[in-house]
N, C-alpha and C positions, 0 to 999 in steps of 0.2 A: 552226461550226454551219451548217448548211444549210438553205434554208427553201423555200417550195414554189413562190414567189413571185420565184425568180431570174430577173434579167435578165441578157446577155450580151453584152457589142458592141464593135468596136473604130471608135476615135475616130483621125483623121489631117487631118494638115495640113500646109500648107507653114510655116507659123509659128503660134509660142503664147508670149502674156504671159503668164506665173499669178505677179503680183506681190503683194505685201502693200498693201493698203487704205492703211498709211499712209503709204506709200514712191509713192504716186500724185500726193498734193499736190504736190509740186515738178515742178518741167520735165522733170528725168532719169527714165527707169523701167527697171526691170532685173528681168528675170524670173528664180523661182526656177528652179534644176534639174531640179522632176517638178511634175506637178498637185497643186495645192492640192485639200483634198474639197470645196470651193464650188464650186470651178469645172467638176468633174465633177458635183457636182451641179447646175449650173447645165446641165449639158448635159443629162442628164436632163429635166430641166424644158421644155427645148427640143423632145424626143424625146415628154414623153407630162406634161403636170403635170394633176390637180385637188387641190382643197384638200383634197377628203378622205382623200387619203393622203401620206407622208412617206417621201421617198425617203432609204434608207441606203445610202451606198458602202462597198461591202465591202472592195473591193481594185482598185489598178489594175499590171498590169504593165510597162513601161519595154522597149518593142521595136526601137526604134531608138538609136543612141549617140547621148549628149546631146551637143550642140554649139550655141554661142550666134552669135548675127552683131547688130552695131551697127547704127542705120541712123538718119542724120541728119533730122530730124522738125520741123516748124515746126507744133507745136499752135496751135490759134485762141485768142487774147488777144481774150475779152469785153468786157474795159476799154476797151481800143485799137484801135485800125486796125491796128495794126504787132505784129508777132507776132516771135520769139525761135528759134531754133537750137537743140534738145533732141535728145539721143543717148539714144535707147530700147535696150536690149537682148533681144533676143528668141531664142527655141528655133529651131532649125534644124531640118526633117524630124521632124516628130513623127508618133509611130507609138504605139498603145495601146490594151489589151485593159482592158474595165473589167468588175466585176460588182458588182452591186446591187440592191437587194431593196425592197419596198416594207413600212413599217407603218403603223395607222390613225392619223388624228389626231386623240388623246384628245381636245385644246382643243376640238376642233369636235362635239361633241355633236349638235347640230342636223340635220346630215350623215348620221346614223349610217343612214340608208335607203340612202342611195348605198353601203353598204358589200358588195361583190359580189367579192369578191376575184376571183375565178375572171375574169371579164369584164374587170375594171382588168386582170389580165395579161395576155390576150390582147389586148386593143387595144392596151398598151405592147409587147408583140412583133410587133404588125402595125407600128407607129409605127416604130420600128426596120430592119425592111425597108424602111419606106419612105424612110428617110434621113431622121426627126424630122418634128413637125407646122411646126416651124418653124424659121428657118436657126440651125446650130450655128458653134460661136465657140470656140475655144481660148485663154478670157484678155477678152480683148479683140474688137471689133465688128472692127478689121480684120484677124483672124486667125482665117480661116473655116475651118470642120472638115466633114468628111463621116464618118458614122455607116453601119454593115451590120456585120448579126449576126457574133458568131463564137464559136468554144466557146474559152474563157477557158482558157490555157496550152498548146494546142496553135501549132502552127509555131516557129521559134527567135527567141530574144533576145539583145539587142545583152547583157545582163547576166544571164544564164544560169546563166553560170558565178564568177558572184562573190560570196562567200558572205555580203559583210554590205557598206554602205555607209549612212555615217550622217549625214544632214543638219542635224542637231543641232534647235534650236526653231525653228516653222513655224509661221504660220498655218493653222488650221483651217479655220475657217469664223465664219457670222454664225448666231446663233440669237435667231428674230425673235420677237415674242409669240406668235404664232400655232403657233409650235414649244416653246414652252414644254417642258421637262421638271423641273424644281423649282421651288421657292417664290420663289427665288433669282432666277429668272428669270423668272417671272412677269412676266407686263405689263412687261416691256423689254426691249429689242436688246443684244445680250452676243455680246463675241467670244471666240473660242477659241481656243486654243494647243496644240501638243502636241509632241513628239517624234518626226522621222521618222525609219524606219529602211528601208530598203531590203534584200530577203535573196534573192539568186539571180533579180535585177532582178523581185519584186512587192515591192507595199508595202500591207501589209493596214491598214486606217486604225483607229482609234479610233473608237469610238461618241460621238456628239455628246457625251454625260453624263460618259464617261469623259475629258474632255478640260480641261484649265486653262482656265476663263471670267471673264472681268471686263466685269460690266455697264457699256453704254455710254451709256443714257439710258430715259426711260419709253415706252413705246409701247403706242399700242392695238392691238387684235385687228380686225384688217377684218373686217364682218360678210359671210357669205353666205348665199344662202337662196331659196328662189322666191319670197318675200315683198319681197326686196328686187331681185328681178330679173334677179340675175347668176348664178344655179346651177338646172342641172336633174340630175338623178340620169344614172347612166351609165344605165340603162335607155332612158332617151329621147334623150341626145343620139345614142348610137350608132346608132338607128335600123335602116335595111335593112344598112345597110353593113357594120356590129359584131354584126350578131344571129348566132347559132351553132346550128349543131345538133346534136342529141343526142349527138354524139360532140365536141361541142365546139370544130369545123373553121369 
């Protein structure tokens, strides 16, 4: 399905963790083979977020051959003065077309003034030209990404040509209160699982809802609101800068 509210852009790096949340507690860390959809959503978030909307990733394509490299890491021991020896593994030459689309977020009622579609998409396509409002991350804070547009399947892929490639069960993602989609999930943090599959190097993801979840504890909804201080409607933050005219330029 196509919606009117596509984004399109490709993500690179010299390095990218996309590991499992619970494969982090220990010293060792090994990143999966392709992006997780957090952590391209997390890139998104980086490129353009307000509450009042909720970013879906559609799909992301796999442009360069996967390749991993080790590299020996002395994380910081809290505890201690003396810190340990840890082998992280990480992606090598990452290269990646993502698209994704934006819907409202029902939980936030309060919001619903800020809802302007037309304007949240062009300021997310100006944010994207500009390389995100703030620095993008493949995984992890030391594996920095740069962002610029691109139309999604054009140029060639390292996986083009390979008709199916299956990663078996993957983390999804986190679905926090404020993203609620059932009763289920209501007022708590729940993670997500799913099936990936790979078909002619894209990987079209699941929709949050469509996904295996198992709540992880209760949580509340942060509030927002100009009552509380921390929200004003895109109308006003965008100012001179975002304002458009008649033809929407």
């Amino acid at each position: 399905m196509q919606y009117k509210n596509v984004v399109e852009f490709e993500v690179s790096g010299d390095y990218a963790l996309f590991s499992d949340p619970i494969n982090r507690i220990g010293g060792e860390k090994f990143s999966y083979q392709v992006p997780t959809y957090e952590a391209l959503k997390g890139i998104l978030h980086s490129i353009y977020w307000k509450p009042t909307l909720t970013w879906i990733v559609d799909a992301v394509r796999v442009m360069e051959p996967i390749q991993t490299e080790s590299k020996g890491i002395r994380p910081i021991k809290y505890t201690s003065s003396k810190n340990d020896l840890s082998f992280y593994t990480y992606l090598k030459g990452c290269r990646y077309q993502v698209r994704a689309h934006f819907v409202w977020n029902e939980n936030r009622p309060e919001l619903a003034e800020d809802r302007n579609e037309h304007k949240h998409f062009q300021i997310a396509k100006r944010m994207i030209e500009r390389g995100g409002r703030r620095d993008i991350f493949l995984g992890t804070r030391e594996c920095q990404g740069y962002v610029k547009p691109c139309v999604f399947g054009e140029g060639d892929g390292a996986y083009d040509h390979t008709p199916e490639l299956d990663f078996g069960m993957m983390y999804h993602g986190i679905t926090y209160a404020d993203e609620a989609y059932s009763e289920e999930t209501k007022n708590k943090m729940t993670v997500r699982l799913w099936r990936c599959v790979m078909h002619n190097g894209v990987i079209t993801f699941d929709r949050p809802e469509a996904c295996i979840h198992r709540p992880v504890r209760e949580m509340e909804v942060k509030p927002f609101g100009a009552v509380y201080g921390n929200f004003e409607t895109v109308d006003k933050t965008g100012g001179d800068i975002f304002d458009l005219d008649e033809n929407g330029m």
